[in-house]
VOMARVO-997330 format. One record per residue (C-alpha): z, y, x; residue number from 1. Coordinates in pm, 1 decimal. Each point is the difference from the previous one (the first is absolute). Layout:
BEGIN
RODREN, Z, Y, X, NUM
...
***
This chain:
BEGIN
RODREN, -1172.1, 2353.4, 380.9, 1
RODREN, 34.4, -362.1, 40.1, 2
RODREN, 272.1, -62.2, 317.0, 3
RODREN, -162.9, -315.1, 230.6, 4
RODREN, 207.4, -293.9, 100.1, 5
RODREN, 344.9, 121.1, -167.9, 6
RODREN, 256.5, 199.0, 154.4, 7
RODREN, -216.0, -15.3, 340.9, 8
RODREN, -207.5, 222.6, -209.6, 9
RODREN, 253.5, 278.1, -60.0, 10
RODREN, -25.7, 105.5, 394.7, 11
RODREN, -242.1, 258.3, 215.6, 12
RODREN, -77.5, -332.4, 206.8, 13
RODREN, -65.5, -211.2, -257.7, 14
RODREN, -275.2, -287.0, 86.4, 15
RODREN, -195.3, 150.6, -274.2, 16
RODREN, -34.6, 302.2, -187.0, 17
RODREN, 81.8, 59.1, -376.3, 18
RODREN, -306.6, -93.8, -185.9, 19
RODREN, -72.5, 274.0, -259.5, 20
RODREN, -39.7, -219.0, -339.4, 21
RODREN, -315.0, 135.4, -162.7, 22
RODREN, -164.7, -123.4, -324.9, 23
RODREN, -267.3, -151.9, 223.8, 24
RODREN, 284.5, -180.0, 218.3, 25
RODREN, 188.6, -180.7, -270.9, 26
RODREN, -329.7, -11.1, -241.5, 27
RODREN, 78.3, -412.1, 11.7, 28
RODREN, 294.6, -99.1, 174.3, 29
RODREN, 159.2, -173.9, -317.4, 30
RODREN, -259.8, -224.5, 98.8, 31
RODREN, 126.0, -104.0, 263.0, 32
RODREN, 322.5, -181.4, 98.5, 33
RODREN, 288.8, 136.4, 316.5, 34
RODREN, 23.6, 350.0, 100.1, 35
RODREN, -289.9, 240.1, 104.2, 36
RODREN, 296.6, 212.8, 164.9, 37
RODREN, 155.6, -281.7, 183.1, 38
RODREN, 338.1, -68.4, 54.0, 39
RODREN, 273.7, -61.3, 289.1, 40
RODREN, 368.3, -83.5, 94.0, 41
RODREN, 194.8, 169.1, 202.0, 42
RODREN, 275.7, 316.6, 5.7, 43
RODREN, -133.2, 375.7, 69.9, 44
RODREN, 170.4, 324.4, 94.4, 45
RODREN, 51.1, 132.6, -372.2, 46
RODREN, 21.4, 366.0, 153.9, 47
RODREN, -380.5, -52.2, 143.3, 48
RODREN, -72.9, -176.8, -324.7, 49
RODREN, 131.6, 286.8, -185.5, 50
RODREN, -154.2, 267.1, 264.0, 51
RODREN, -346.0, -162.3, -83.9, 52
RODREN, 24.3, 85.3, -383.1, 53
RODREN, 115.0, 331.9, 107.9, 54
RODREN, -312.6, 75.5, 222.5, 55
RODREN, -212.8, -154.4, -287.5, 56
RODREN, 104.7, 236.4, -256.5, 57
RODREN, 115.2, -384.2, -207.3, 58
RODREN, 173.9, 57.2, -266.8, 59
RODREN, 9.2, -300.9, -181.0, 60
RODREN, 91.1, -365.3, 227.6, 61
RODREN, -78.1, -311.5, -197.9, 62
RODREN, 162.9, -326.9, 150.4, 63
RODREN, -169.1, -280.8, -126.0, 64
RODREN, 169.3, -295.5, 190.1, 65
RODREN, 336.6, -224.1, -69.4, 66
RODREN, 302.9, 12.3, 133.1, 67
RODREN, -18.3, 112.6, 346.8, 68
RODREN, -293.9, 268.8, -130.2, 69
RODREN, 246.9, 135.7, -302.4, 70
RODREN, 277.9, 21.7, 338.7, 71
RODREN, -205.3, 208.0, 148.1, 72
RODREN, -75.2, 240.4, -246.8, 73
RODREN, 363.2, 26.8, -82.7, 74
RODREN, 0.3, 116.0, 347.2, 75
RODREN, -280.8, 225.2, -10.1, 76
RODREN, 145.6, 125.2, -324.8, 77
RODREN, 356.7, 84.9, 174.8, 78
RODREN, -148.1, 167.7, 328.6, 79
RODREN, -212.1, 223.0, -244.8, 80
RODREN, 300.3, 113.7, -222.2, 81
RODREN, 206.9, 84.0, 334.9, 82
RODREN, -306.8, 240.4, 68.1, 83
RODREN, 18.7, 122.3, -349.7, 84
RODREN, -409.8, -70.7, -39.1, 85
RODREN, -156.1, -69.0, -283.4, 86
RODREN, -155.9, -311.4, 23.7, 87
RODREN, 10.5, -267.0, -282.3, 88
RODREN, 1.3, -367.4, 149.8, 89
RODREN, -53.2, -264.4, -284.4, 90
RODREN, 5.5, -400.0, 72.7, 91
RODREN, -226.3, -245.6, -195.6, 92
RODREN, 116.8, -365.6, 35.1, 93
RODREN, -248.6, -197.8, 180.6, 94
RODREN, 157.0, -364.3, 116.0, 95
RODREN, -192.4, -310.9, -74.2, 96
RODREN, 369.5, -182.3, -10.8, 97
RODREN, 88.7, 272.8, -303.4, 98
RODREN, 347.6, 12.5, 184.5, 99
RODREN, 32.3, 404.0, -111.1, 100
RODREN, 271.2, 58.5, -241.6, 101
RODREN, -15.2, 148.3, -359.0, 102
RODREN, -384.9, -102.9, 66.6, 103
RODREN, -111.9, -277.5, -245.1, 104
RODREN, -279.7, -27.6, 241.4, 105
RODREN, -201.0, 162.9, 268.4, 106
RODREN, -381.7, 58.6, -50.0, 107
RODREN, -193.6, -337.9, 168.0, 108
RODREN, 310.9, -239.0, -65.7, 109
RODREN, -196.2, -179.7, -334.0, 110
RODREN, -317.3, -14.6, 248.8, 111
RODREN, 193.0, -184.5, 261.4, 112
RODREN, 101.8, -230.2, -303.9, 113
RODREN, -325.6, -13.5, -108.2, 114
RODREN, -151.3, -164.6, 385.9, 115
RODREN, 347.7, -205.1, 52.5, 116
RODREN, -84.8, -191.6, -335.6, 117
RODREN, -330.6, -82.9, 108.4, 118
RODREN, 119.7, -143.2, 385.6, 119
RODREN, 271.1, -175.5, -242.2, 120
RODREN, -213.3, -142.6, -232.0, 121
RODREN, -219.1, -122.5, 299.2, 122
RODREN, 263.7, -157.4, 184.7, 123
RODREN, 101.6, -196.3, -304.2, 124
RODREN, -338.5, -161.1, 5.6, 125
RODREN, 35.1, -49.7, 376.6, 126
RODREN, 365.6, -151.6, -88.4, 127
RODREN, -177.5, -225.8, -307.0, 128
RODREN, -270.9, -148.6, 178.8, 129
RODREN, 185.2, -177.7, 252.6, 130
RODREN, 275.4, -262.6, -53.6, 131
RODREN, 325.0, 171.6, 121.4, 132
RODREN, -164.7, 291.9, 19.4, 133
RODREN, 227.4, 303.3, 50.5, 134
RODREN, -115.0, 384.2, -12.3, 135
RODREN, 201.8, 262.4, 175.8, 136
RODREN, -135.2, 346.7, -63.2, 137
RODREN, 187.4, 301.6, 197.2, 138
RODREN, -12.8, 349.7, -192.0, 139
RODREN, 124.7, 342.9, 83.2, 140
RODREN, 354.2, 53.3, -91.0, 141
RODREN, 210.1, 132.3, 291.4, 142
RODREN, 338.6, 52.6, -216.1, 143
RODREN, -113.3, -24.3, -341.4, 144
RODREN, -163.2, -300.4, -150.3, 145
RODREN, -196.2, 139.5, -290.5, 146
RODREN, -370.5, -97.0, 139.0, 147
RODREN, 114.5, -390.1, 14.7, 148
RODREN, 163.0, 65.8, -338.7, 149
RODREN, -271.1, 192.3, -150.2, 150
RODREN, -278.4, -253.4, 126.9, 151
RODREN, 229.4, -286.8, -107.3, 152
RODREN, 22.0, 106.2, -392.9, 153
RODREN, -404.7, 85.8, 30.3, 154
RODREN, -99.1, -303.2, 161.7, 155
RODREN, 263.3, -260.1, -189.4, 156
RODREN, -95.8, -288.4, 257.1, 157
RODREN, 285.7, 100.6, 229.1, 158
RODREN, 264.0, -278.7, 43.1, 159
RODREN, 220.1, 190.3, 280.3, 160
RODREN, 31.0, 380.0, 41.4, 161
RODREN, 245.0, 132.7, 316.8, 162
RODREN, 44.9, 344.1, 3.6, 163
RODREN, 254.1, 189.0, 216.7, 164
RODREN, 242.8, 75.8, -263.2, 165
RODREN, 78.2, -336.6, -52.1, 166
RODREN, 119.4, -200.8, 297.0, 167
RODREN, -73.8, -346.3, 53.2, 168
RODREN, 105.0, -313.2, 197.9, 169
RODREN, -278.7, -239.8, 136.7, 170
RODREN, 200.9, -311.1, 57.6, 171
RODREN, 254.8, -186.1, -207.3, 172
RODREN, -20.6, -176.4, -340.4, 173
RODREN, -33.4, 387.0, -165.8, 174
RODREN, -224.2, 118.0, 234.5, 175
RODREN, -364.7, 75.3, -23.5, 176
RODREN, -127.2, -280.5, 209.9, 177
RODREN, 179.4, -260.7, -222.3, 178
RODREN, -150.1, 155.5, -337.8, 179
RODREN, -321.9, 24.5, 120.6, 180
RODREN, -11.7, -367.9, 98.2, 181
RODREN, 138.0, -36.8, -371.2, 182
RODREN, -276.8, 179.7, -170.8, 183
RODREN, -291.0, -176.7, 278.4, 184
RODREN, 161.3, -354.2, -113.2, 185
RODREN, -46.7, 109.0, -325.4, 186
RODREN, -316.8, 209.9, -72.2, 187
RODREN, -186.7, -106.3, 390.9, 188
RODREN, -77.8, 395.6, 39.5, 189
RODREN, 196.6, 360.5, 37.9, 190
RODREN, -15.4, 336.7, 32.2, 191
RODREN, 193.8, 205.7, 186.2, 192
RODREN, -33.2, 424.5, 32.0, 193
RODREN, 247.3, 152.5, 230.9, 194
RODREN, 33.0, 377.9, 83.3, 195
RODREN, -5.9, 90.5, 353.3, 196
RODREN, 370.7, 123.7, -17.4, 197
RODREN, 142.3, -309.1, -142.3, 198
RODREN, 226.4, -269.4, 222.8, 199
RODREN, 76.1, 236.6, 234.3, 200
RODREN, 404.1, -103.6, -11.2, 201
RODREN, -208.9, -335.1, 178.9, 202
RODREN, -88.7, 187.5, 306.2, 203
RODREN, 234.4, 123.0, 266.5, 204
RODREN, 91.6, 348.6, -53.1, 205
RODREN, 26.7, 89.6, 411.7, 206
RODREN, -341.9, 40.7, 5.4, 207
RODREN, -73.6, 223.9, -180.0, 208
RODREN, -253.2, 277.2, 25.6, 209
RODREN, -90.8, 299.8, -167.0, 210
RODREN, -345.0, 227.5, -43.5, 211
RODREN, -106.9, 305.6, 117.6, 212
RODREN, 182.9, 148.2, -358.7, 213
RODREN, 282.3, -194.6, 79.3, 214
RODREN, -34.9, -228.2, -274.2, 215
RODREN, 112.2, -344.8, 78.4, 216
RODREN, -252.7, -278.4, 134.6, 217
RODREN, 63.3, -311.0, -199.8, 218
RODREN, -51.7, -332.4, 158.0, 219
RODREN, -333.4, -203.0, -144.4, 220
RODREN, 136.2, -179.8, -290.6, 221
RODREN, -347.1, -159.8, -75.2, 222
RODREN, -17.6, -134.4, 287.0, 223
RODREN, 327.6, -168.4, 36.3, 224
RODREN, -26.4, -176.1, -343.0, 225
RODREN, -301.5, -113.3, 95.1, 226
RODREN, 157.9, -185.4, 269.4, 227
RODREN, 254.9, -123.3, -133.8, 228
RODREN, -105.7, -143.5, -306.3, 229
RODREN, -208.0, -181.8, 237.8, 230
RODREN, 283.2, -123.3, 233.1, 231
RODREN, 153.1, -85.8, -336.8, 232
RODREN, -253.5, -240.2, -146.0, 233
RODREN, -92.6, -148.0, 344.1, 234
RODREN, 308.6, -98.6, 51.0, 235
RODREN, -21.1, -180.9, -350.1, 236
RODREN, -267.6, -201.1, 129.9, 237
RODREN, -147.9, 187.9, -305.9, 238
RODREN, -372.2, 123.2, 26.8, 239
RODREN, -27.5, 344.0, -137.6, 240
RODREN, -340.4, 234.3, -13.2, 241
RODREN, 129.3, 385.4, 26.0, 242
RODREN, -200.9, 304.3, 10.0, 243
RODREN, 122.4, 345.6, 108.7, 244
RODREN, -159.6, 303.8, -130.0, 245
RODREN, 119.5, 377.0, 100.7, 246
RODREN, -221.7, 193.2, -103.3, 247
RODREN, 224.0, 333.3, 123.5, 248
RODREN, -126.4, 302.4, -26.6, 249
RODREN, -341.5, -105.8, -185.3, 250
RODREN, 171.8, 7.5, -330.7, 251
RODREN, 53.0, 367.4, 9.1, 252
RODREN, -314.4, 110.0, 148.7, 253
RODREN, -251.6, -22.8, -269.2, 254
RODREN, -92.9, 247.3, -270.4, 255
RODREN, 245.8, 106.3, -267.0, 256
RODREN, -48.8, -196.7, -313.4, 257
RODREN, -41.2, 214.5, -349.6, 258
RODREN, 442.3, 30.5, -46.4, 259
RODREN, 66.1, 110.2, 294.9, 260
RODREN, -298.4, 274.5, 38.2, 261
RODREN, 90.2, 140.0, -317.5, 262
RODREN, 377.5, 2.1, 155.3, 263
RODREN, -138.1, 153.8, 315.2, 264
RODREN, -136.9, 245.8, -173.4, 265
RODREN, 281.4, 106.1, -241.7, 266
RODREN, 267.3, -19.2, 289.7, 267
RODREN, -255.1, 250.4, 185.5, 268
RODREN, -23.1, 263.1, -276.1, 269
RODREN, 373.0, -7.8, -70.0, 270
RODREN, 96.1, 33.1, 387.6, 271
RODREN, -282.2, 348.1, 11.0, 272
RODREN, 207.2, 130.8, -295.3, 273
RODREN, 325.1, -29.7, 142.0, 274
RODREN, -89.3, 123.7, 325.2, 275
RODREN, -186.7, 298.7, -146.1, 276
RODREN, 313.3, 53.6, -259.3, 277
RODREN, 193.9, 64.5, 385.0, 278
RODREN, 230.0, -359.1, -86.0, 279
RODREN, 63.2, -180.4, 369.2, 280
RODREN, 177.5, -225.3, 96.7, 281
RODREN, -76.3, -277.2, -273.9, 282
RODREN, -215.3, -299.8, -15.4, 283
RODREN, -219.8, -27.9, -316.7, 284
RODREN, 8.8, -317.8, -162.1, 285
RODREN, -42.2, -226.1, -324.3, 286
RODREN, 310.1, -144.4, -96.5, 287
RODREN, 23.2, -163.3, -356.6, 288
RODREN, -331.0, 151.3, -114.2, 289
RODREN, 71.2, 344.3, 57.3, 290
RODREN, -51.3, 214.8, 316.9, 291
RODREN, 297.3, 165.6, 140.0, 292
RODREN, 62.6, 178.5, 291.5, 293
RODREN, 245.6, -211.4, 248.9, 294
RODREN, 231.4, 214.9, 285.9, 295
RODREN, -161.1, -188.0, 344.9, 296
RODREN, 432.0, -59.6, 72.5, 297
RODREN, 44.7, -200.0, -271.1, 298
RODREN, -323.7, -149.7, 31.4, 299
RODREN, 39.4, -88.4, 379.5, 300
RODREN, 353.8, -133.2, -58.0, 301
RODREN, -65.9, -377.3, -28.0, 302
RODREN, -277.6, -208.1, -65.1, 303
RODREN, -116.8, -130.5, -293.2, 304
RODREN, 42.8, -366.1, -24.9, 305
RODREN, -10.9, -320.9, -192.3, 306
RODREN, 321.2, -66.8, -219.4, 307
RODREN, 67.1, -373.7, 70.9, 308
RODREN, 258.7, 15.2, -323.5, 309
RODREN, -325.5, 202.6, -244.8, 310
RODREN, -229.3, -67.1, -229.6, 311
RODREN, -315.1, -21.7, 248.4, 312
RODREN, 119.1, -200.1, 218.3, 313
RODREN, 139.6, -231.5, -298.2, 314
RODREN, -386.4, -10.1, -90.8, 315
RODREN, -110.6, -89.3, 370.1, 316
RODREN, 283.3, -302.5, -25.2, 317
RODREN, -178.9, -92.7, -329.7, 318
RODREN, -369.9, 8.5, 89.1, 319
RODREN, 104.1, -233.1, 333.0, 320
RODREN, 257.5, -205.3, -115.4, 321
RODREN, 188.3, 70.3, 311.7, 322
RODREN, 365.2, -63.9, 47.2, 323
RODREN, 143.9, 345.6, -43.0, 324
RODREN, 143.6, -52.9, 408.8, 325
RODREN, -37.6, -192.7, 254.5, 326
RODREN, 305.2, -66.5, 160.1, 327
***
């Protein structure tokens, strides 16, 4: 059974009923990019939830989500040992900002590389054929900053990367606005990719907001550089040609290139095995090229983020040329 729209699923008044997954119904969906099954945000009753697979005769729950989703099924998991059931619940990572820990990445993340290189590459022609001519792309990234990374070492036409592990200052001699006048008086174009979650120590924190999963809303980072690198340059007296790109949730959308089918499918076998060998509890993942089983607590603990002191990031620094801070 394949549960609709996520943990709205797992209810008797669910907006839709499971959809039994029969040869004929996923005959070509790795043809085809997002979710046949659908997905939402949002907390549920884990005793209905767990009521549900009870009255189903489930025996097996596979999470496929990220952190909020792998949450949940710790939840699930606990409300079914109090009962003393027998259900296995299993997580598989699924988070285009690869944010899980002791995941080296979740299945679509090389994908979502894969269509932020090609808006990058774009926007550096945008950037080249104009004189002055800046390109500010905005990519998925809410805490973790491996998309802008990742599409900054595959593209290697990026001159500025923010990601929200690394603060920033705009103004000032180190800040970003006074380096990327440096590199425009020198070169006459740049490229800029920020993730969505970057700059927020720029915004005011008192407003605040959060989603229906109480994750936090962050401000619009995008559009705030945009603005201000305009402000910037205008007050110059200093003509300047910038584009802004966000192409948001496109990048994820599409079909799964040939790595990360082949990972879908391995993750998928693996995470049938364990639940069938009665294992719960655990998230199934690949973490230096071997598959291990993960506990959902330890997985859930943190998130997975960019080391600002580490080798990858060192590589990001080298591919830009970037001032390791701006400060």
């Amino acid at each position: 059974l394949g549960i609709r729209y996520g943990y709205c699923g797992l209810t008797t008044d669910a907006i839709e009923p499971p959809l039994r997954l029969t040869p004929d119904i996923v005959d070509t969906i790795q043809e085809e990019g997002g979710t046949i099954l659908g997905s939402s945000r949002g907390q549920q009753d884990v005793g209905t939830m767990v009521d549900f697979l009870v009255a189903r005769q489930i025996d097996i729950l596979l999470c496929v989500g990220g952190d909020g989703t792998q949450r949940g099924a710790h939840e699930i998991h606990q409300e079914i040992a109090r009962r003393g059931l027998k259900i296995a619940v299993v997580g598989i990572p699924k988070t285009i900002d690869n944010d899980i820990l002791f995941s080296e990445r979740s299945f679509g993340f090389i994908t979502a590389i894969d269509q932020a290189d090609d808006v990058l590459r774009g926007a550096h022609m945008e950037a080249r054929g104009a004189y002055n001519g800046i390109g500010l792309v905005k990519v998925m990234g809410r805490d973790a900053g491996f998309i802008a990374a990742g599409a900054t070492l595959s593209s290697q036409e990026v001159n500025f990367t923010l990601i929200p592990e690394v603060h920033f200052a705009l103004d000032g001699p180190g800040g970003f606005l006074a380096a990327l006048k440096e590199r425009l008086d020198r070169r006459h174009h740049a490229l800029i990719v920020v993730a969505e979650g970057a700059g927020q120590n720029l915004f005011d924190k008192a407003t605040a907001l959060r989603d229906a999963s109480g994750n936090l809303l962050h401000h619009d980072i995008g559009l705030l550089l945009k603005q201000r690198i305009l402000d910037y340059f205008a007050r110059l007296n200093m003509p300047v040609a910038l584009k802004y790109i966000d192409p948001s949730y496109i990048i994820r959308s599409v079909q799964a290139n040939c790595e990360d089918a082949i990972l879908c499918d391995q993750l998928a076998r693996r995470a049938v095995h364990a639940g069938m060998a009665g294992k719960t509890d655990l998230l199934v993942t690949s973490w230096h090229r071997k598959f291990i089983h993960v506990p959902i607590p330890m997985a859930i603990e943190r998130r997975q983020c960019i080391d600002p002191e580490g080798d990858f990031w060192s590589l990001v620094l080298g591919a830009t040329g970037q001032p390791a801070r701006f400060v």
